[in-house]
N, C-alpha and C positions, 0 to 999 in steps of 0.2 A: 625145671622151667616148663610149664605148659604150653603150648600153640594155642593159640583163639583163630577159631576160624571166621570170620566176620560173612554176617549175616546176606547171603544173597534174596533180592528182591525177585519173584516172577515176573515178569513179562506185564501180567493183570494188575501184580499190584502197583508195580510202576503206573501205570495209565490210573489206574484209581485216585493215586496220590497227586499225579499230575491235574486231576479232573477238579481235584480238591483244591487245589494249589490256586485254579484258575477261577472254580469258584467263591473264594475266600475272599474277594476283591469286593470290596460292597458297594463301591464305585461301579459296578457293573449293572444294568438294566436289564435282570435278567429276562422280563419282558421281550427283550424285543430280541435278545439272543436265543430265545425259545422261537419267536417269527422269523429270524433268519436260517434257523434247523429246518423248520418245517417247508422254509421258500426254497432256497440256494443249494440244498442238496437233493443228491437224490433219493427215492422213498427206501431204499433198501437203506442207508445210513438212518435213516431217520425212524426204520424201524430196529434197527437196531441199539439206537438211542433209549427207544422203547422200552429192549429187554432189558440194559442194564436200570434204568430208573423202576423198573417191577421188581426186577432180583433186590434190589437196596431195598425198594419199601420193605417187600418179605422179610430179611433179613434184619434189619430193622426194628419189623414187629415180634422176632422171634425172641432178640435181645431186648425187649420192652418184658414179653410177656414172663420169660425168663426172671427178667429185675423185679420185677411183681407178682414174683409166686405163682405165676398160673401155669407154667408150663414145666411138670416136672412126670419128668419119665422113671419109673422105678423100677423098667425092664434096661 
C-alpha cells in the first residue's frame, strides 16, 4: 500500500487562487474596485498591487509566446 502525500499549497499560491476566487464574480464592477485600490489604501499596497498585475502580464505572455511557437530555448 502506498502513502499519497497530498499536495501542499504555498503561502503565494493560496493568495493567487484566493485573488482568482474573488475575481471570478462578474457581478463585481471591477471599475470601481480598481478606484477604491487606488483611494482607500495606502500607496505602498497599491504599489504592490502593481507588481503582482506586472509579474501575471509577464507570465502570461511568456505562456502565450510559448503556446505559439515563438519562444523556444534550445540551450
Amino acid at each position: 500500500m502506498s502513502r499519497f502525500r497530498p499536495t501542499r499549497f504555498t503561502k503565494e499560491e493560496r493568495v493567487a487562487v484566493r485573488i482568482g476566487d474573488l475575481l471570478s464574480d462578474f457581478r463585481l464592477d471591477l471599475d470601481k474596485v480598481g478606484e477604491y485600490m487606488a483611494t482607500s489604501n495606502p500607496y505602498t499596497i497599491y504599489r504592490r498591487f502593481e507588481e503582482v498585475a506586472e509579474a501575471a502580464m509577464c507570465e502570461r505572455q511568456d505562456i502565450e509566446d510559448t503556446r505559439k511557437g515563438l519562444f523556444y530555448d534550445s540551450e
